[in-house]
Structures are given as C-alpha cells and as structure tokens.
MOPAC internal coordinates of N, CA, C and O (Angstrom, degrees):
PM7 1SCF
backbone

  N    0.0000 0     0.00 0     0.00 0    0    0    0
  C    1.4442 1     0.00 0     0.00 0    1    0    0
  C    1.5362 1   108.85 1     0.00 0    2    1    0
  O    1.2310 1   121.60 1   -50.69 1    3    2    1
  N    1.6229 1   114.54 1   129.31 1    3    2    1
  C    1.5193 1   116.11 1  -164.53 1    5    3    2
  C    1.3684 1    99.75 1   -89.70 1    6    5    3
  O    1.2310 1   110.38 1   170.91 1    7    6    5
  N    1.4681 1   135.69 1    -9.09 1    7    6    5
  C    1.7316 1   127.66 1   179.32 1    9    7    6
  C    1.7853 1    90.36 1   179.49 1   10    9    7
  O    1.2310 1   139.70 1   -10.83 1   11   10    9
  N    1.4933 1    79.40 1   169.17 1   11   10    9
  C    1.6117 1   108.23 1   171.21 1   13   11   10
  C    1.3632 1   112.96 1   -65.25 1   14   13   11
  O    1.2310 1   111.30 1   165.61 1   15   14   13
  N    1.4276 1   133.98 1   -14.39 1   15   14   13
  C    1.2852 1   130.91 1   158.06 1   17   15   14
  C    1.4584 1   128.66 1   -74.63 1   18   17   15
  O    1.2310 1   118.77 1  -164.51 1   19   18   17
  N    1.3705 1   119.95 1    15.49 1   19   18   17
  C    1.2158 1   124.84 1   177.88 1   21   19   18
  C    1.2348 1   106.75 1  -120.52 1   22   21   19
  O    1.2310 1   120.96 1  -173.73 1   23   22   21
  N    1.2375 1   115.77 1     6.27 1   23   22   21
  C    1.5040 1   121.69 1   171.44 1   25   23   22
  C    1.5829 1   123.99 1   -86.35 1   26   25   23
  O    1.2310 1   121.71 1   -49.76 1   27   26   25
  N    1.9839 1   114.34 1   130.24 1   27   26   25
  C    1.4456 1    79.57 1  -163.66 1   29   27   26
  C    1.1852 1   124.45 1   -82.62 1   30   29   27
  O    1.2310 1   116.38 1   179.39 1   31   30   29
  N    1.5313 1   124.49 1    -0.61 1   31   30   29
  C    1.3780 1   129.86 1  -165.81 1   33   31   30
  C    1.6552 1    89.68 1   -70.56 1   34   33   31
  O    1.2310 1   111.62 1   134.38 1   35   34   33
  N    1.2463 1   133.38 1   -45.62 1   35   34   33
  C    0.9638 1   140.51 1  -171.80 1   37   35   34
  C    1.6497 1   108.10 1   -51.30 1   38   37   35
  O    1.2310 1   119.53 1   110.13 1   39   38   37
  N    1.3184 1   118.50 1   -69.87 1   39   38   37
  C    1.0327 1   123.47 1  -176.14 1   41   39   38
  C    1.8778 1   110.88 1   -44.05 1   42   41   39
  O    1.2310 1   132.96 1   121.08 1   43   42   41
  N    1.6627 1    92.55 1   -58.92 1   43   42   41
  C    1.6198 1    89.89 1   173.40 1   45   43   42
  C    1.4099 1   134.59 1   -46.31 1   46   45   43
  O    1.2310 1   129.40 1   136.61 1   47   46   45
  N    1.2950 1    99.49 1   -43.39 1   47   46   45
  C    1.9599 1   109.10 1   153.51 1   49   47   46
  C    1.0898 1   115.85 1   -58.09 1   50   49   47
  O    1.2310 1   114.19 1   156.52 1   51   50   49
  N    1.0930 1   128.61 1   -23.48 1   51   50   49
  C    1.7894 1   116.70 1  -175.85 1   53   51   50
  C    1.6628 1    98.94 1   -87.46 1   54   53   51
  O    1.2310 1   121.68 1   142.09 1   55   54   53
  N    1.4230 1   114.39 1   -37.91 1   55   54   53
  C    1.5741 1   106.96 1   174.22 1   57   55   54
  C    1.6308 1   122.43 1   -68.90 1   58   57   55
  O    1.2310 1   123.31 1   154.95 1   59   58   57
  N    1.5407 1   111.25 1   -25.05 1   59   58   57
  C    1.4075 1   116.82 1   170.11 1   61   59   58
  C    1.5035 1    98.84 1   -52.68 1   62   61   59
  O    1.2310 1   125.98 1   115.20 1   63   62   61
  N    1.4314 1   106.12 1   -64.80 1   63   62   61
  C    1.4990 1   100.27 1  -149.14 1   65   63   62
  C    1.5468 1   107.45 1   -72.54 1   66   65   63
  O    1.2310 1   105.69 1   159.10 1   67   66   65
  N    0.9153 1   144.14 1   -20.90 1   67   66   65
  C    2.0065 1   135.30 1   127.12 1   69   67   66
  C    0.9583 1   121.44 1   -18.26 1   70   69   67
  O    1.2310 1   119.09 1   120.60 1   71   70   69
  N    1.1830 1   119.34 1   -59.40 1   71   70   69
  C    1.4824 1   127.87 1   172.85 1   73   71   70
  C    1.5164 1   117.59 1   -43.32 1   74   73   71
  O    1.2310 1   124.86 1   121.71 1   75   74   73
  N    1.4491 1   108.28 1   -58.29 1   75   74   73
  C    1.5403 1   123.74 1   149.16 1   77   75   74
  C    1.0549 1   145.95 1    -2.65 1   78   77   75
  O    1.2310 1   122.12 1   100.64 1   79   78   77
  N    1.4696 1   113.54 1   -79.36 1   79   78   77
  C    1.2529 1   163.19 1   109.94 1   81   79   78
  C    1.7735 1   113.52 1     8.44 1   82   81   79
  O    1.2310 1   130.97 1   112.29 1   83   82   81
  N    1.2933 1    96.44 1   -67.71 1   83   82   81
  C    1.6596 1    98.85 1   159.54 1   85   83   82
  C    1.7019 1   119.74 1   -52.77 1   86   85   83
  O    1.2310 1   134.54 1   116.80 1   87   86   85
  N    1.7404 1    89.49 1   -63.20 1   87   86   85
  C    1.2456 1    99.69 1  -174.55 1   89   87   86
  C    1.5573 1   125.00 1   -38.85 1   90   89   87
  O    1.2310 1   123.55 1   117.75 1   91   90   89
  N    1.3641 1   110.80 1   -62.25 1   91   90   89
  C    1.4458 1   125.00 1   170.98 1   93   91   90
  C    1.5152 1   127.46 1   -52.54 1   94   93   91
  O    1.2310 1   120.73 1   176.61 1   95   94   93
  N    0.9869 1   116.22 1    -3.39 1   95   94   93
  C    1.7292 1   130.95 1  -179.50 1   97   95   94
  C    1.6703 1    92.49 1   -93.33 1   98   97   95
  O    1.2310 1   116.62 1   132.87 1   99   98   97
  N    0.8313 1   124.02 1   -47.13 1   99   98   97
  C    1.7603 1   127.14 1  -179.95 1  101   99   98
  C    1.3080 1   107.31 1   -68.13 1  102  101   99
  O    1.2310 1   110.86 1  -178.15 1  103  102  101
  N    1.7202 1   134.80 1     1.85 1  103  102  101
  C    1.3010 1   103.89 1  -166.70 1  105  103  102
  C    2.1132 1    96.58 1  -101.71 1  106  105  103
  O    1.2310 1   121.50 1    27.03 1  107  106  105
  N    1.0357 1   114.74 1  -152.97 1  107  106  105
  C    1.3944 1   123.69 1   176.25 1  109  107  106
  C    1.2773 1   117.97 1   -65.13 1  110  109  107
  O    1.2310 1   116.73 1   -43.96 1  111  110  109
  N    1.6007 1   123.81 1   136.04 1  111  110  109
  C    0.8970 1   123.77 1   169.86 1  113  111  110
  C    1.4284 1   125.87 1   -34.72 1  114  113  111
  O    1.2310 1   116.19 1   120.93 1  115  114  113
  N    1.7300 1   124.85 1   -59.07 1  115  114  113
  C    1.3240 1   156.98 1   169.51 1  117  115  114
  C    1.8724 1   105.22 1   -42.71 1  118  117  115
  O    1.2310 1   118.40 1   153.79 1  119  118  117
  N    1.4705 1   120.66 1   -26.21 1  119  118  117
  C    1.1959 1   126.10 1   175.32 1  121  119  118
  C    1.8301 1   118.77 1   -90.70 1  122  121  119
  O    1.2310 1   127.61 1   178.52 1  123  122  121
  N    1.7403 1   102.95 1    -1.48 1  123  122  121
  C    1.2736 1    74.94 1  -167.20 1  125  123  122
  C    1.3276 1   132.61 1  -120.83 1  126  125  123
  O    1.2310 1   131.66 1  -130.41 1  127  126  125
  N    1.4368 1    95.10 1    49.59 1  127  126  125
  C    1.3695 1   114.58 1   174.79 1  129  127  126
  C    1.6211 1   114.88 1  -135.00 1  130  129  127
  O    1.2310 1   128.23 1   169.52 1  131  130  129
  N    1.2833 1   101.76 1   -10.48 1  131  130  129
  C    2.0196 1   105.33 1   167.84 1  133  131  130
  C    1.1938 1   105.72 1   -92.33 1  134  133  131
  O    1.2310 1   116.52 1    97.06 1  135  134  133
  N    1.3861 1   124.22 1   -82.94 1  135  134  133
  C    1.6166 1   144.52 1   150.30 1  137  135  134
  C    1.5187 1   136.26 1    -7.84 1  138  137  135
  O    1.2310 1   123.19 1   116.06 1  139  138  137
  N    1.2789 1   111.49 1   -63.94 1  139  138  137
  C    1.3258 1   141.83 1  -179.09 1  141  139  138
  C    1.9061 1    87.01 1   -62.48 1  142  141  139
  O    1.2310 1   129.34 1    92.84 1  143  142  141
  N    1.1441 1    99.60 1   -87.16 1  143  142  141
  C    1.5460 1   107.12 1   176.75 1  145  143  142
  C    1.2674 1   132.97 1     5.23 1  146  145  143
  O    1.2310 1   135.86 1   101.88 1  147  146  145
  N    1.6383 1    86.90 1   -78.12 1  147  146  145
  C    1.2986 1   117.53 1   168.88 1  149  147  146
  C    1.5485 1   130.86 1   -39.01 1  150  149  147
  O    1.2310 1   131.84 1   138.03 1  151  150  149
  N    1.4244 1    94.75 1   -41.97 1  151  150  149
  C    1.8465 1    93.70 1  -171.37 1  153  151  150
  C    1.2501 1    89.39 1  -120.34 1  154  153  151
  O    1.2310 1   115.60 1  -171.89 1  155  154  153
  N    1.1322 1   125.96 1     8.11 1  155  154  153
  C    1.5762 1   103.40 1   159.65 1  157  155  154
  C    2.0402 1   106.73 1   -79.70 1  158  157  155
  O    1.2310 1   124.75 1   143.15 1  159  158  157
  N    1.4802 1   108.48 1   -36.85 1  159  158  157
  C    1.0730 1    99.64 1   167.58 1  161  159  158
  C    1.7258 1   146.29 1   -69.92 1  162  161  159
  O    1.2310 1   127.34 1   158.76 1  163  162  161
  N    1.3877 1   103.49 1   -21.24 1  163  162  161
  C    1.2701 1   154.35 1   153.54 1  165  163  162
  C    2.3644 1    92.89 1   -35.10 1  166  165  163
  O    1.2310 1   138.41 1   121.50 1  167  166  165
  N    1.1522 1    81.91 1   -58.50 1  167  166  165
  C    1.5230 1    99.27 1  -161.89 1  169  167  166
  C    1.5043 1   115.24 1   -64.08 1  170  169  167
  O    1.2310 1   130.26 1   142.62 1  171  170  169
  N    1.3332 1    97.82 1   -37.38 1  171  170  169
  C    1.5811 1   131.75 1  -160.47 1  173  171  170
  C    1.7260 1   111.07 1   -76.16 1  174  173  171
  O    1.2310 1   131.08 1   135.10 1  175  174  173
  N    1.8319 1    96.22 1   -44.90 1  175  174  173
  C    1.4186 1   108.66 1   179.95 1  177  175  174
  C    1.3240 1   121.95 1   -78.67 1  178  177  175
  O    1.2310 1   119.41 1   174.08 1  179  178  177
  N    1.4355 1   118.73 1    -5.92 1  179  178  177
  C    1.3135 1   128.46 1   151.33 1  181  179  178
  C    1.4274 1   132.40 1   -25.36 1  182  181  179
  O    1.2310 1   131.37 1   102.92 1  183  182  181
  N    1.5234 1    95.67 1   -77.08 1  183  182  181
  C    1.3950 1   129.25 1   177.77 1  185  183  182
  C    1.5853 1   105.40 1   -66.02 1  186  185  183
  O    1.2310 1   129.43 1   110.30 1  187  186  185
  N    1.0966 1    99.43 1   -69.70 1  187  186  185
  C    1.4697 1    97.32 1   174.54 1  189  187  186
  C    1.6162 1   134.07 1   -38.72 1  190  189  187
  O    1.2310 1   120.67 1   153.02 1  191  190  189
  N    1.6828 1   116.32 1   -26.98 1  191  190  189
  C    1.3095 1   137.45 1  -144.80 1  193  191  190
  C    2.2687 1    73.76 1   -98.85 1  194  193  191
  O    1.2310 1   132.27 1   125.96 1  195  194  193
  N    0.8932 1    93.90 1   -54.04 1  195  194  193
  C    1.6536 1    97.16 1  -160.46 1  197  195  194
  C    1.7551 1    97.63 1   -84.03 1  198  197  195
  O    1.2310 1   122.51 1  -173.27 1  199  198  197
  N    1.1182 1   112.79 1     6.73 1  199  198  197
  C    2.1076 1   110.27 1   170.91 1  201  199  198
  C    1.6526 1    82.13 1  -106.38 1  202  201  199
  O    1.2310 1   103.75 1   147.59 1  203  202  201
  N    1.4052 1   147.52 1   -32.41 1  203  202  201
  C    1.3256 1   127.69 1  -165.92 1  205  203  202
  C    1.4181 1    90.33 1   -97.68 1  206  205  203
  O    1.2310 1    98.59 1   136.96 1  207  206  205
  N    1.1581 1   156.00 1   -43.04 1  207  206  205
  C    1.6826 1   147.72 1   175.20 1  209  207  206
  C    1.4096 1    96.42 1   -51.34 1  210  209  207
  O    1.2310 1   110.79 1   133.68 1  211  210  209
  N    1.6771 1   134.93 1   -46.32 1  211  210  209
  C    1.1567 1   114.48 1  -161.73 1  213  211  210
  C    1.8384 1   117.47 1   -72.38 1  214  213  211
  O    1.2310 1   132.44 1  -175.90 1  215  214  213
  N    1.6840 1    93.58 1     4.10 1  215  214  213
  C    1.7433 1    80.54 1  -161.83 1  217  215  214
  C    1.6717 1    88.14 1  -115.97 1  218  217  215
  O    1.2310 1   122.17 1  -148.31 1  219  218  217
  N    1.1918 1   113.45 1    31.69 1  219  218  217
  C    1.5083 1   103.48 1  -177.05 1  221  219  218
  C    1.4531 1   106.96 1  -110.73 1  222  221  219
  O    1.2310 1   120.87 1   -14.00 1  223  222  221
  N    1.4630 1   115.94 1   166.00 1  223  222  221
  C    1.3905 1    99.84 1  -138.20 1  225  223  222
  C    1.5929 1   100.06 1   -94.01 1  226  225  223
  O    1.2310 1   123.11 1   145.26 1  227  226  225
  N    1.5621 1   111.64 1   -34.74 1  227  226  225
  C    1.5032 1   102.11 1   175.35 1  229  227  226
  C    1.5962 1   113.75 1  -116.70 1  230  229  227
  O    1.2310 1   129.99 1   -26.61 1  231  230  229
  N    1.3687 1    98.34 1   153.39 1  231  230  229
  C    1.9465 1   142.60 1  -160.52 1  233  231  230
  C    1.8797 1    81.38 1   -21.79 1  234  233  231
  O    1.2310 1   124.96 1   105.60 1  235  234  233
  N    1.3540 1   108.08 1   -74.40 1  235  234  233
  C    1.4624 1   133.57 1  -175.38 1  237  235  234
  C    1.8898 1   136.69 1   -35.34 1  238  237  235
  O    1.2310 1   135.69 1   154.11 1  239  238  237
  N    1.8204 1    87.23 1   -25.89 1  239  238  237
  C    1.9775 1   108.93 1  -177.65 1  241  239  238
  C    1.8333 1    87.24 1   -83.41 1  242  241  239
  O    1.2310 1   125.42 1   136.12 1  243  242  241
  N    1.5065 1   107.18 1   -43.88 1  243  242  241
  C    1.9729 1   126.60 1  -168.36 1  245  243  242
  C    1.2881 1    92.26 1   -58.18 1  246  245  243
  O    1.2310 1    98.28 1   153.80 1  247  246  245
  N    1.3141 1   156.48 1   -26.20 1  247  246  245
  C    1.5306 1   158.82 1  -143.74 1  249  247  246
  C    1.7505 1    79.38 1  -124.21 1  250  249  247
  O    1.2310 1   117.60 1    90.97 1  251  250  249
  N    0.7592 1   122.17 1   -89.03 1  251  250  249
  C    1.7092 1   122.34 1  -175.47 1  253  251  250
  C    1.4517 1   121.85 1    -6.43 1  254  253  251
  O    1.2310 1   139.11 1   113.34 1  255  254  253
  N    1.2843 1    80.55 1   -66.66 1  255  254  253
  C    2.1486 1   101.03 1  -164.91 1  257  255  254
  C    1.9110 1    82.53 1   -71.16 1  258  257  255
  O    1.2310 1   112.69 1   134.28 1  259  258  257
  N    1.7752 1   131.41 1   -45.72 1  259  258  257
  C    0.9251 1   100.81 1  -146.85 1  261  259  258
  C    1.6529 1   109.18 1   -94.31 1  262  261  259
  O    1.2310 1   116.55 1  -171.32 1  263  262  261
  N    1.8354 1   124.17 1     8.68 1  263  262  261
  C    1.3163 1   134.25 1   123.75 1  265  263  262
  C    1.3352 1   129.42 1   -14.59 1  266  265  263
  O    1.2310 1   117.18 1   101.47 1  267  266  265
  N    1.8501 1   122.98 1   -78.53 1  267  266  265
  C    0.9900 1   136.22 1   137.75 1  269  267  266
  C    1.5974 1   125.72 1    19.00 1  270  269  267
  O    1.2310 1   120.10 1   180.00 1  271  270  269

C-alpha cells in the first residue's frame, strides 16, 4: 500500500466529512459559529487522526491514533 489514501476507511471518512460539510451550511444562521464549528472540526480529526497513525512507525502507535 503506497499511502493512507488508499485506505478505505479513509476514503469513507473523507466522504463523511463532505457530507458534513454540506450538512452544516443548512443549519441556522445563530449556529454557525458555536455548532457549525464544532463538528466540522469533529469531522476533520477523523481523517486526520488515521493519516498521522498511518505514518507512525510501529503496528501499535497506528491502533492508537486510529482509537482517537
């Protein structure tokens, strides 16, 4: 496997958090700077959590981050 982008959990997280992304643009004006925020970042650390486990060096840190 040439990267963490060929992974499908990965990929599927990257389409959640689009999904997201959509979602959160539809909610209330009044939400979208506490709320909105929130799970957009929420969303973000997903993907991110399992691209920093994939580059670590042993089997065991990759189980950690992808807990997280």
């Amino acid at each position: 496997m040439a990267g963490f982008e060929e992974l499908k959990v990965w990929q599927e997280c990257r389409k959640f958090r689009k999904e997201i992304s959509k979602l959160v643009k539809t909610f209330p004006k009044h939400e979208q700077f506490d709320l909105t925020s929130q799970i957009r970042r929420s969303s973000r650390s997903v993907t991110a959590n399992i691209a920093e486990g994939y580059g670590r060096y042993h089997y065991q840190e990759n189980i950690q981050f992808c807990r997280h």
